[in-house]
N, CA, C and O atoms as a Tinker XYZ file with bonds, in Angstrom:
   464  protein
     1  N    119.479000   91.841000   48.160000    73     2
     2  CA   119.284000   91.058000   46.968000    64     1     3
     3  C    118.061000   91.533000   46.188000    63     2     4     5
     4  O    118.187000   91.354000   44.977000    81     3
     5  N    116.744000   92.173000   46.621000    73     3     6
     6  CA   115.969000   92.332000   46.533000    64     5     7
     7  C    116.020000   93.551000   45.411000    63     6     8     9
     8  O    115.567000   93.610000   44.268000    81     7
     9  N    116.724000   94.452000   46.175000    73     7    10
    10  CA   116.731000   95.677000   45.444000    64     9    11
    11  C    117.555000   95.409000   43.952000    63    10    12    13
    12  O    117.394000   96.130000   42.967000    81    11
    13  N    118.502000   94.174000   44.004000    73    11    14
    14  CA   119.380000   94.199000   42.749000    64    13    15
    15  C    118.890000   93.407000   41.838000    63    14    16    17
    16  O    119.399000   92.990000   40.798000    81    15
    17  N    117.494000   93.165000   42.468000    73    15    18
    18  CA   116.498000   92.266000   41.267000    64    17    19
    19  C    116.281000   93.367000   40.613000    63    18    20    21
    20  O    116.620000   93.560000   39.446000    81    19
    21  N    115.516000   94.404000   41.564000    73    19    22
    22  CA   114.946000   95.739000   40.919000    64    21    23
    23  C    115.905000   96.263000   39.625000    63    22    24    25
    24  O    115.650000   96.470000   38.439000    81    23
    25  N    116.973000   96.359000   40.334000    73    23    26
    26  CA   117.939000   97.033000   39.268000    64    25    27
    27  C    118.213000   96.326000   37.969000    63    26    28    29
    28  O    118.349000   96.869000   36.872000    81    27
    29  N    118.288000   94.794000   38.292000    73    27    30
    30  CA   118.544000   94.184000   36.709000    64    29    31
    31  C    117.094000   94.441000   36.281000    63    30    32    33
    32  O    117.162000   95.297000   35.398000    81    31
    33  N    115.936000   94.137000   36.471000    73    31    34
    34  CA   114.735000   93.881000   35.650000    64    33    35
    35  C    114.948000   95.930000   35.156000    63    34    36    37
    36  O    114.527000   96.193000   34.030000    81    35
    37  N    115.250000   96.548000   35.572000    73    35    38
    38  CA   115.159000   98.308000   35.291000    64    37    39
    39  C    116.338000   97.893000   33.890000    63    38    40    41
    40  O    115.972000   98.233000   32.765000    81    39
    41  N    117.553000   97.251000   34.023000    73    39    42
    42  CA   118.204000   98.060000   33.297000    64    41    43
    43  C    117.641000   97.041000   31.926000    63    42    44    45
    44  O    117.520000   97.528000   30.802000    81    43
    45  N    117.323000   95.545000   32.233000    73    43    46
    46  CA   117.074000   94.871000   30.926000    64    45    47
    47  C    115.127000   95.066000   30.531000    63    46    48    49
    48  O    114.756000   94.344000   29.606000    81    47
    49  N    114.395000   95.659000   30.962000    73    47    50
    50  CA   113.054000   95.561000   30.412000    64    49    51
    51  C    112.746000   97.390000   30.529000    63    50    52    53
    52  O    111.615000   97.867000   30.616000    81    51
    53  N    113.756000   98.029000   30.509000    73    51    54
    54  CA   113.633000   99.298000   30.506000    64    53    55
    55  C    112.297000   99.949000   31.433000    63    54    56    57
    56  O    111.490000  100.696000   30.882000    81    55
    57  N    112.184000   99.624000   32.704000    73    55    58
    58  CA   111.078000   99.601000   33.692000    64    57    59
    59  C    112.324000  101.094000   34.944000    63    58    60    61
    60  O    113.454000  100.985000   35.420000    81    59
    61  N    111.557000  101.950000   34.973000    73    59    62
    62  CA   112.519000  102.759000   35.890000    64    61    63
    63  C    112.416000  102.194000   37.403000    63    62    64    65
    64  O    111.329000  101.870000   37.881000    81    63
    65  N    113.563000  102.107000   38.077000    73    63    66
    66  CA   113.668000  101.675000   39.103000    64    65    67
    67  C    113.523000  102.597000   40.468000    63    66    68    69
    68  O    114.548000  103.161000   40.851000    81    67
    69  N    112.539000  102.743000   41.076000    73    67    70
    70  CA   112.684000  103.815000   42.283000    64    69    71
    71  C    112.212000  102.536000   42.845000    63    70    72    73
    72  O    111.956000  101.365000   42.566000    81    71
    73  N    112.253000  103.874000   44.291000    73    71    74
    74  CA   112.078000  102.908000   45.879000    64    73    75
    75  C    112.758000  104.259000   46.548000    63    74    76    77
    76  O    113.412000  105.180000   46.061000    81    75
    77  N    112.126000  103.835000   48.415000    73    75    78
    78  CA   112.933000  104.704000   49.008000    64    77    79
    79  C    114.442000  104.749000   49.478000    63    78    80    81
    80  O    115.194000  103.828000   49.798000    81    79
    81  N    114.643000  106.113000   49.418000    73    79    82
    82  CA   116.465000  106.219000   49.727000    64    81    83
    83  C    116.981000  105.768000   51.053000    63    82    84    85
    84  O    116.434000  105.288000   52.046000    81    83
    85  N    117.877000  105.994000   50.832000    73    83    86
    86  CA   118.631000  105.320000   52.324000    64    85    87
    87  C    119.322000  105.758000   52.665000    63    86    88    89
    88  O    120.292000  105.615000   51.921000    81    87
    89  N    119.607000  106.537000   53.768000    73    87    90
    90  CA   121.000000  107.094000   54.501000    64    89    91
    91  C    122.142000  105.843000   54.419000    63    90    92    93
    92  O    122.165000  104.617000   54.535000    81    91
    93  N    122.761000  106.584000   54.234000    73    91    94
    94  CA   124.467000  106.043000   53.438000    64    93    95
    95  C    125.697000  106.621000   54.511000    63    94    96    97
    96  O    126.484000  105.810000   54.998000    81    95
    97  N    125.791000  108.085000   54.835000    73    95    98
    98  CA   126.289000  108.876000   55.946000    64    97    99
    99  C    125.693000  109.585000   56.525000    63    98   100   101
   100  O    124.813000  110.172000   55.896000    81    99
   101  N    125.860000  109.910000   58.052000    73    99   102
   102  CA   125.537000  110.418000   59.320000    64   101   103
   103  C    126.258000  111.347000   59.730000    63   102   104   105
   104  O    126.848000  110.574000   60.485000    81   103
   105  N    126.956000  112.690000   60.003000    73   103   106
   106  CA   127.561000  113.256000   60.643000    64   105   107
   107  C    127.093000  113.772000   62.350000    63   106   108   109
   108  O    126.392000  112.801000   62.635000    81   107
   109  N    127.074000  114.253000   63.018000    73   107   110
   110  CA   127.382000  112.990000   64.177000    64   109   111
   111  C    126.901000  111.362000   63.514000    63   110   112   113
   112  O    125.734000  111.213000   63.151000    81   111
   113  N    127.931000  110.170000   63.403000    73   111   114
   114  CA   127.797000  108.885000   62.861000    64   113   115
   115  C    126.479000  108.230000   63.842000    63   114   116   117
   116  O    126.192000  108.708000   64.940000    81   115
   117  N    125.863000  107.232000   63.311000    73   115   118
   118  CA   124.995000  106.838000   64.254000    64   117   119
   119  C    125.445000  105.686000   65.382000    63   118   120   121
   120  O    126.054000  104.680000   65.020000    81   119
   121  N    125.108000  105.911000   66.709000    73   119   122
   122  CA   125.639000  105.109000   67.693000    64   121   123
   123  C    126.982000  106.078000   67.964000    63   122   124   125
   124  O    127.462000  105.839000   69.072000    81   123
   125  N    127.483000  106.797000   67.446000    73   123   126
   126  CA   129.225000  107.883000   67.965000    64   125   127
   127  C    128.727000  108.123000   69.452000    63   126   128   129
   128  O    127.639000  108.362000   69.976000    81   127
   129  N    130.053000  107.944000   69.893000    73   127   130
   130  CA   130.321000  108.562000   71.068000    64   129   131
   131  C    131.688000  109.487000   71.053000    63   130   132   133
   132  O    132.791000  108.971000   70.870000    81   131
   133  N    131.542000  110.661000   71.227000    73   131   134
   134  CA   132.584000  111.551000   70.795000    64   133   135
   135  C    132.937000  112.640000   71.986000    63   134   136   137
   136  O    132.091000  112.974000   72.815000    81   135
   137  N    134.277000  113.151000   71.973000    73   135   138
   138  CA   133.885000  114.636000   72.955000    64   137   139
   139  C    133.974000  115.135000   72.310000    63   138   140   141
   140  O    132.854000  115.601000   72.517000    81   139
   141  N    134.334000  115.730000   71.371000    73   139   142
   142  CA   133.765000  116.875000   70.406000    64   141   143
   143  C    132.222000  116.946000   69.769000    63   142   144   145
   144  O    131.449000  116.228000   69.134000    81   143
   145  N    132.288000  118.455000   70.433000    73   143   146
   146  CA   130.829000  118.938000   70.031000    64   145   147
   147  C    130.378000  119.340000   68.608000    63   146   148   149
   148  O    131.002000  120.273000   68.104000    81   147
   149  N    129.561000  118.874000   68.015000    73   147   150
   150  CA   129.535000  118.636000   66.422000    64   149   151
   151  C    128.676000  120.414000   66.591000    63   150   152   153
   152  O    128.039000  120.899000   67.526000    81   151
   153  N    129.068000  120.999000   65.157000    73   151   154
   154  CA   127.871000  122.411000   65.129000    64   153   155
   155  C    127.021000  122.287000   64.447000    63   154   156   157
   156  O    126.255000  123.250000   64.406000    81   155
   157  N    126.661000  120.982000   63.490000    73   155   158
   158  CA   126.133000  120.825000   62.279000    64   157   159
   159  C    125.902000  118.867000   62.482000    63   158   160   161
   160  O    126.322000  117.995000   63.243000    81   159
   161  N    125.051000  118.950000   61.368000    73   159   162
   162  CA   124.242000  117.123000   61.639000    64   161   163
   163  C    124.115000  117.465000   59.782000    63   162   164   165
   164  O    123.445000  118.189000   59.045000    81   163
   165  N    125.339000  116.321000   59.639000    73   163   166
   166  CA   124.800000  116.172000   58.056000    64   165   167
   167  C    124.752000  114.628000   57.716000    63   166   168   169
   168  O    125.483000  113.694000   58.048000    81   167
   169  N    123.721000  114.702000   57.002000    73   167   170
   170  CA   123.010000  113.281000   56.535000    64   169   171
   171  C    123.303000  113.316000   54.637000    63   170   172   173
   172  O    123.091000  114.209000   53.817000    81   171
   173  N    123.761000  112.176000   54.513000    73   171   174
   174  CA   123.640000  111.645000   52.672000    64   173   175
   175  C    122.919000  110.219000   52.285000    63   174   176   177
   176  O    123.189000  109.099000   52.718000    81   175
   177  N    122.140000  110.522000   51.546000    73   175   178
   178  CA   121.594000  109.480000   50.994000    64   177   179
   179  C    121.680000  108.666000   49.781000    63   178   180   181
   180  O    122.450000  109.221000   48.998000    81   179
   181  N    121.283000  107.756000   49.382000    73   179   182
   182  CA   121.886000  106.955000   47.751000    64   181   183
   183  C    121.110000  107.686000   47.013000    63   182   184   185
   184  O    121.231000  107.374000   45.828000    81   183
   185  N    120.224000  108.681000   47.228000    73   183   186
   186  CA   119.475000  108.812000   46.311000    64   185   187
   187  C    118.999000  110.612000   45.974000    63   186   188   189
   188  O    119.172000  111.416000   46.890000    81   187
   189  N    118.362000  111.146000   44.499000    73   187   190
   190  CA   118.560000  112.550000   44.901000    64   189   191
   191  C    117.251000  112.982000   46.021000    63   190   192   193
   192  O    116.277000  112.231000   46.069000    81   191
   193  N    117.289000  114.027000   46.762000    73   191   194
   194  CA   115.910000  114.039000   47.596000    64   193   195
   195  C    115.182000  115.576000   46.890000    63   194   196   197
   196  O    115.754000  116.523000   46.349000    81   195
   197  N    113.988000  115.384000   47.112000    73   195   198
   198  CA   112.907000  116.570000   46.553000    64   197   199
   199  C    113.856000  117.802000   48.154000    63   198   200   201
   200  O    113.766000  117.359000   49.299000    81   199
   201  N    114.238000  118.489000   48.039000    73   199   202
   202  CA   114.404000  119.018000   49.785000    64   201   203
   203  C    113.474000  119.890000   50.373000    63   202   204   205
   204  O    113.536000  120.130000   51.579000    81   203
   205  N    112.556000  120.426000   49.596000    73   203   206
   206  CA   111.534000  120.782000   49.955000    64   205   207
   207  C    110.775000  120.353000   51.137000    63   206   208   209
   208  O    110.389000  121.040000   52.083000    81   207
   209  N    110.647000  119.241000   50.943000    73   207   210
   210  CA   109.883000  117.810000   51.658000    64   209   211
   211  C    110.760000  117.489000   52.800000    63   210   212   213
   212  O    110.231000  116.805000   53.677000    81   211
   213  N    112.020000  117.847000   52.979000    73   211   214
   214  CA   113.062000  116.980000   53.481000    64   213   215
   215  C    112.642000  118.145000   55.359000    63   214   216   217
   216  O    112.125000  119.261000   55.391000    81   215
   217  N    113.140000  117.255000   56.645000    73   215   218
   218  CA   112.778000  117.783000   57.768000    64   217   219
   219  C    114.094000  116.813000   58.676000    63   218   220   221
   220  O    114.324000  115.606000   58.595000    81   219
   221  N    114.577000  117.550000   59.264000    73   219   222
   222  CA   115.875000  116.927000   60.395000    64   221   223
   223  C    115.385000  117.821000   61.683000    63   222   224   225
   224  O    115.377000  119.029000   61.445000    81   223
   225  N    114.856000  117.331000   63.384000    73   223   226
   226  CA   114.704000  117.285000   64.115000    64   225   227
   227  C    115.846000  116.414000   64.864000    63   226   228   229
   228  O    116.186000  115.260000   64.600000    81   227
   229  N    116.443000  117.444000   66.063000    73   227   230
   230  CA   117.333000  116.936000   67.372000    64   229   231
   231  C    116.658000  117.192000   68.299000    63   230   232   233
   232  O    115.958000  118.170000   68.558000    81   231
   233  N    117.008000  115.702000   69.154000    73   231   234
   234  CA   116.459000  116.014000   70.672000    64   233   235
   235  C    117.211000  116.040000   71.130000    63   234   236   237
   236  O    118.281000  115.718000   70.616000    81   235
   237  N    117.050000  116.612000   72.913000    73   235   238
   238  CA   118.279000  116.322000   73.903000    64   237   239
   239  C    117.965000  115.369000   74.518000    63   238   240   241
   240  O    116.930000  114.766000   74.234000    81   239
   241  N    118.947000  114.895000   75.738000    73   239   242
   242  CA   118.977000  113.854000   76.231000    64   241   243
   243  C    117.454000  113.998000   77.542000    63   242   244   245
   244  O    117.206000  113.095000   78.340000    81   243
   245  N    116.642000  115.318000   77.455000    73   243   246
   246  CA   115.426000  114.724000   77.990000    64   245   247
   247  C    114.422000  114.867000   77.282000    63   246   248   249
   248  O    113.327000  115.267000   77.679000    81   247
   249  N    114.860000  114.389000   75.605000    73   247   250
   250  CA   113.490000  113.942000   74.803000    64   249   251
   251  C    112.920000  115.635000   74.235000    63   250   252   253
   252  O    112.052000  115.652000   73.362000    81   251
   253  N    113.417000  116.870000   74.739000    73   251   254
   254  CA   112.879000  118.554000   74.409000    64   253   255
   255  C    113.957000  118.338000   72.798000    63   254   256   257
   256  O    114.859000  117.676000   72.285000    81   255
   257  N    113.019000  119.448000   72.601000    73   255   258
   258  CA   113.769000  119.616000   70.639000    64   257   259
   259  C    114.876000  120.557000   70.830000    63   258   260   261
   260  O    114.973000  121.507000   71.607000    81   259
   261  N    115.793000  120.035000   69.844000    73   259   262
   262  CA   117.017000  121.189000   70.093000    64   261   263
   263  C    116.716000  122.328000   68.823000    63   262   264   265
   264  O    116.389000  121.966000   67.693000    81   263
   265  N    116.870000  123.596000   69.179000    73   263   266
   266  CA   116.811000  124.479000   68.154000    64   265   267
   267  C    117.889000  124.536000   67.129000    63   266   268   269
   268  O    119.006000  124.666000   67.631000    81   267
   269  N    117.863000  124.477000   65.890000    73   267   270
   270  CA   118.448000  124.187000   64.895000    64   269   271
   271  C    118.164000  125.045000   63.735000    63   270   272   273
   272  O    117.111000  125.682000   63.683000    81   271
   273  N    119.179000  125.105000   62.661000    73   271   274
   274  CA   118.911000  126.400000   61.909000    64   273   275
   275  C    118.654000  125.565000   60.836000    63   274   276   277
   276  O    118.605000  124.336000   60.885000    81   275
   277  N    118.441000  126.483000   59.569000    73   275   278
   278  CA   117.525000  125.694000   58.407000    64   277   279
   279  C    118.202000  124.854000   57.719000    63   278   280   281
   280  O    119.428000  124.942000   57.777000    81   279
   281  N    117.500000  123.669000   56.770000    73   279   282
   282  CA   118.194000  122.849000   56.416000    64   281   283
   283  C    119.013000  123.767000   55.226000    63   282   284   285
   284  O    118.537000  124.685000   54.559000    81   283
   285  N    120.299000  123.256000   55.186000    73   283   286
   286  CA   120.859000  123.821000   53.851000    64   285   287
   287  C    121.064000  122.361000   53.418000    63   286   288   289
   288  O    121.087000  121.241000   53.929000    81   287
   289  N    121.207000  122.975000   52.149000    73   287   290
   290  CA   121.308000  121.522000   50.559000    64   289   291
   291  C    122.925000  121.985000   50.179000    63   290   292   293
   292  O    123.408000  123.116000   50.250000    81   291
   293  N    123.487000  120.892000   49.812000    73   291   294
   294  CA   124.789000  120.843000   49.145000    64   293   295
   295  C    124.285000  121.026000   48.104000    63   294   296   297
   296  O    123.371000  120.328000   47.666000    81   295
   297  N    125.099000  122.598000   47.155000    73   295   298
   298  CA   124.575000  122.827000   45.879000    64   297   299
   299  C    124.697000  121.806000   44.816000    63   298   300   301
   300  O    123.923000  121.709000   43.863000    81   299
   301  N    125.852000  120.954000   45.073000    73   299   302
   302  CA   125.977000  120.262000   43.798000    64   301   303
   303  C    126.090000  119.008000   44.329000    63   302   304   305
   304  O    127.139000  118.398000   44.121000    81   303
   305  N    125.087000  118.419000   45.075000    73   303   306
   306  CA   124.865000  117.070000   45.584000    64   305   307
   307  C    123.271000  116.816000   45.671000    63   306   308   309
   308  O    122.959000  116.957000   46.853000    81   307
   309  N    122.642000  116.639000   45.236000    73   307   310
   310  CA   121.035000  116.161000   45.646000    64   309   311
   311  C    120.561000  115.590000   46.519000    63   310   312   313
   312  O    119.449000  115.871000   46.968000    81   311
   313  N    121.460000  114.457000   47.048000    73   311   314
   314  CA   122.046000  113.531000   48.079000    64   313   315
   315  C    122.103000  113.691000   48.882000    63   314   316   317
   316  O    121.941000  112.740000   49.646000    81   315
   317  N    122.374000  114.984000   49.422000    73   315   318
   318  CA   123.065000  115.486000   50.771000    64   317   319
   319  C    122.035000  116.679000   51.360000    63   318   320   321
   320  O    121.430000  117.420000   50.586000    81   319
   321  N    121.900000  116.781000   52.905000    73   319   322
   322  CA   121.656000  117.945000   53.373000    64   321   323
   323  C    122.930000  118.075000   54.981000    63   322   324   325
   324  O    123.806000  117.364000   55.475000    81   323
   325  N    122.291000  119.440000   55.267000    73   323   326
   326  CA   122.653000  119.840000   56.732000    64   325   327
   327  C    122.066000  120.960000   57.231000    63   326   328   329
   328  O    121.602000  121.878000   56.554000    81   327
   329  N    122.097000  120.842000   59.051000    73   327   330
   330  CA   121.505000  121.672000   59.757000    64   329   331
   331  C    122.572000  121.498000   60.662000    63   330   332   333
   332  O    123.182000  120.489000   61.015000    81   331
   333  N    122.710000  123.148000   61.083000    73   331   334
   334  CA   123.455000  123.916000   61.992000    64   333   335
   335  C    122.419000  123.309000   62.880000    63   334   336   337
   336  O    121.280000  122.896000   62.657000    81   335
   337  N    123.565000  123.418000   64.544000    73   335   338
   338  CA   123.012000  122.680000   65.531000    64   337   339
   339  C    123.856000  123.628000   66.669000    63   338   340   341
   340  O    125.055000  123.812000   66.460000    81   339
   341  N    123.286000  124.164000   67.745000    73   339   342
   342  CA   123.950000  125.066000   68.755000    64   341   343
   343  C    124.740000  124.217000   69.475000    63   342   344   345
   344  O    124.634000  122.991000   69.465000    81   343
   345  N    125.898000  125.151000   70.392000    73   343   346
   346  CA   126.953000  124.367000   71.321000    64   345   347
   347  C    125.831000  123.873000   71.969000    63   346   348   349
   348  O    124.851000  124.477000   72.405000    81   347
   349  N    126.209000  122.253000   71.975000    73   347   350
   350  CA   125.034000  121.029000   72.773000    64   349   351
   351  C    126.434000  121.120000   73.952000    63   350   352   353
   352  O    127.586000  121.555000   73.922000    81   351
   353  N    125.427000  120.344000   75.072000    73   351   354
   354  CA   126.059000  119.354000   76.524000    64   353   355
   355  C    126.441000  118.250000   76.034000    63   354   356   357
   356  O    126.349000  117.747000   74.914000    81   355
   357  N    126.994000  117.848000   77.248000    73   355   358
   358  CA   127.199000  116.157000   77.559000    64   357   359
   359  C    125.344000  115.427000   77.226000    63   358   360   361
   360  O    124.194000  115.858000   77.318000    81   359
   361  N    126.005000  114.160000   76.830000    73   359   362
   362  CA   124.415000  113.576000   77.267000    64   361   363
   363  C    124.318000  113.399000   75.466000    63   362   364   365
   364  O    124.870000  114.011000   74.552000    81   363
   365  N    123.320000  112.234000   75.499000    73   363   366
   366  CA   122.713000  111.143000   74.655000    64   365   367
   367  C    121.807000  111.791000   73.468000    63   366   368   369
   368  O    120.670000  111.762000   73.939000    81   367
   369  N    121.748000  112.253000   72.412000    73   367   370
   370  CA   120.946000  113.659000   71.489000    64   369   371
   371  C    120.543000  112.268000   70.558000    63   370   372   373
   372  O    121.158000  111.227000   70.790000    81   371
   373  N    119.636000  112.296000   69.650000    73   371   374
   374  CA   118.950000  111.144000   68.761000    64   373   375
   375  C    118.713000  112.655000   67.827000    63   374   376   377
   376  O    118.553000  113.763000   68.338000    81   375
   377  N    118.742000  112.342000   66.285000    73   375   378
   378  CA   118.780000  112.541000   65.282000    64   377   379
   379  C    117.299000  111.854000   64.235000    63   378   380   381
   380  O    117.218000  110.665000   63.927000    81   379
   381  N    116.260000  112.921000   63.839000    73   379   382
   382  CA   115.223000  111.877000   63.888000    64   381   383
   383  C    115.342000  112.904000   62.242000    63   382   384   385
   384  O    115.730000  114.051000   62.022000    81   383
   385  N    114.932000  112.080000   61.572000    73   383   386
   386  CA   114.818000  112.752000   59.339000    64   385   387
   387  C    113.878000  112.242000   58.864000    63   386   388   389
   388  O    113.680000  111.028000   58.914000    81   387
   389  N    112.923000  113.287000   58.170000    73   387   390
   390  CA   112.189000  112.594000   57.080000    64   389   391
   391  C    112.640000  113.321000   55.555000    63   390   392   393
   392  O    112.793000  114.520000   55.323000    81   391
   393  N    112.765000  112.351000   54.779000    73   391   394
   394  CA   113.356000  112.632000   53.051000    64   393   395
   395  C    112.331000  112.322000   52.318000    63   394   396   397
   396  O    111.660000  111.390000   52.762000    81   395
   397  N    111.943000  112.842000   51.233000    73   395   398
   398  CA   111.414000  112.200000   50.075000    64   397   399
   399  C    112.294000  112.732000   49.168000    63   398   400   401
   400  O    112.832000  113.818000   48.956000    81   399
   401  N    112.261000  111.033000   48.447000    73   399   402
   402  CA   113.636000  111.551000   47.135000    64   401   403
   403  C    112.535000  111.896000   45.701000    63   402   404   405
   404  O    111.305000  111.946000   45.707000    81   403
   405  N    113.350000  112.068000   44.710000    73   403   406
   406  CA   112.821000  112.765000   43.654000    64   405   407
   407  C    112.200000  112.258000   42.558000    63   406   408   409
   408  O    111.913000  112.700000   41.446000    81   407
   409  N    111.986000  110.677000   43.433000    73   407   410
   410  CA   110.579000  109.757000   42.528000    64   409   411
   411  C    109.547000  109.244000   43.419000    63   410   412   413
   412  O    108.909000  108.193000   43.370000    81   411
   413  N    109.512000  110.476000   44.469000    73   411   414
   414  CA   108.427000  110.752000   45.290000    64   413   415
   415  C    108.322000  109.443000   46.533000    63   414   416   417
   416  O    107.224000  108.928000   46.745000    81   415
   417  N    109.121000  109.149000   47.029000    73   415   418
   418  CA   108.972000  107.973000   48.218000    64   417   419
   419  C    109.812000  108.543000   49.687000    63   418   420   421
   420  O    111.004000  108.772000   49.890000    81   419
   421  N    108.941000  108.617000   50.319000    73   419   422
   422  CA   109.340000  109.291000   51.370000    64   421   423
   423  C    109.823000  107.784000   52.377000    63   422   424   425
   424  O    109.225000  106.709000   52.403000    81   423
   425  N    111.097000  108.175000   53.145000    73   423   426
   426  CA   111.600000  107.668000   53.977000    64   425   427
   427  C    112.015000  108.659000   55.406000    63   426   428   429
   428  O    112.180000  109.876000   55.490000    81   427
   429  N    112.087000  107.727000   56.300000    73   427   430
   430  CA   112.008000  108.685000   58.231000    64   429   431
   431  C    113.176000  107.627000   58.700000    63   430   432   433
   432  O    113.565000  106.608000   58.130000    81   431
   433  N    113.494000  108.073000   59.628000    73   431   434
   434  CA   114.708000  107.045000   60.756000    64   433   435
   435  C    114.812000  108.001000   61.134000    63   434   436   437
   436  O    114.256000  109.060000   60.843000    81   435
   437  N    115.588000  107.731000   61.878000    73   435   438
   438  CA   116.405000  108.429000   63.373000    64   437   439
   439  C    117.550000  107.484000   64.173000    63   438   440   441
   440  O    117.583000  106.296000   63.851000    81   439
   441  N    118.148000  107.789000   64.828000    73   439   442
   442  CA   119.662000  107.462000   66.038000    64   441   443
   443  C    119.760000  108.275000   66.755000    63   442   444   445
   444  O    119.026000  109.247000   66.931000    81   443
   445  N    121.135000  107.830000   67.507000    73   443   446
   446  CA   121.171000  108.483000   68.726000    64   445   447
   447  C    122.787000  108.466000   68.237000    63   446   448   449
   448  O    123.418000  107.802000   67.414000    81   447
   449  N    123.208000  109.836000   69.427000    73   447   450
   450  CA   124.832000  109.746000   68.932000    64   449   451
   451  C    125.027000  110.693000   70.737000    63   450   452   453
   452  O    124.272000  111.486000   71.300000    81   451
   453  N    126.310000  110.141000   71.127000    73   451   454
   454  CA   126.636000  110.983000   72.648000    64   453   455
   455  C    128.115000  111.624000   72.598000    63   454   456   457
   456  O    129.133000  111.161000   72.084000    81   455
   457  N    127.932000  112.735000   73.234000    73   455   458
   458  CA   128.774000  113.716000   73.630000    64   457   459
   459  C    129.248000  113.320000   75.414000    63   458   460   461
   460  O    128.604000  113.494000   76.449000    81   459
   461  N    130.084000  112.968000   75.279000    73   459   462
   462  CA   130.949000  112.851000   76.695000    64   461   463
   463  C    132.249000  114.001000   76.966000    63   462   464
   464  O    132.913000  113.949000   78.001000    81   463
């Protein structure tokens, strides 16, 4: 409700409306339990992100970082990134992001998603 105050007072007193973005989609989804092994972790947000700024870290299921290749940007999405992710194991991997979108407000989270 909060945010759709923001938005009416933006669109009727001509005040620009930022705030931080929000993951919207997850590829591995957050909480999934899947047997298929994902090769890639893509995240979208409501909002466009600076990607410069932008950082996606995987762990494995004993908390060590998984090696991962660089973030790529969807050319014609602002919204969106992804990182290649090597054939993972079985076992519990958490997904940890920091974004700043492109009226400078940085947002972090993380989940967990399992491979059985």
């Amino acid at each position: 409700m909060f945010r759709n105050l923001i938005t009416v007072a933006s669109c009727r007193f001509g005040i620009p409306a930022s705030g931080p973005c929000f993951l919207e989609r997850a590829e591995p989804a957050p909480g999934s339990v899947s047997t298929v092994v994902p090769t890639e972790v893509r995240l979208a947000f409501d909002s466009a992100l600076e990607h410069a700024f932008c950082a996606v870290r995987v762990e494995d299921p004993s908390g060590g970082v998984v090696t991962t290749g660089e973030i790529q940007h969807v050319p014609d999405d602002p919204n969106r990134l992804a990182v290649s992710i090597p054939g993972l194991g079985f076992g519990t991997y958490r997904v940890l992001w920091s974004v700043v979108s492109r009226d400078g407000h940085q947002t972090e989270g993380d989940y967990p998603y399992t491979i059985e």
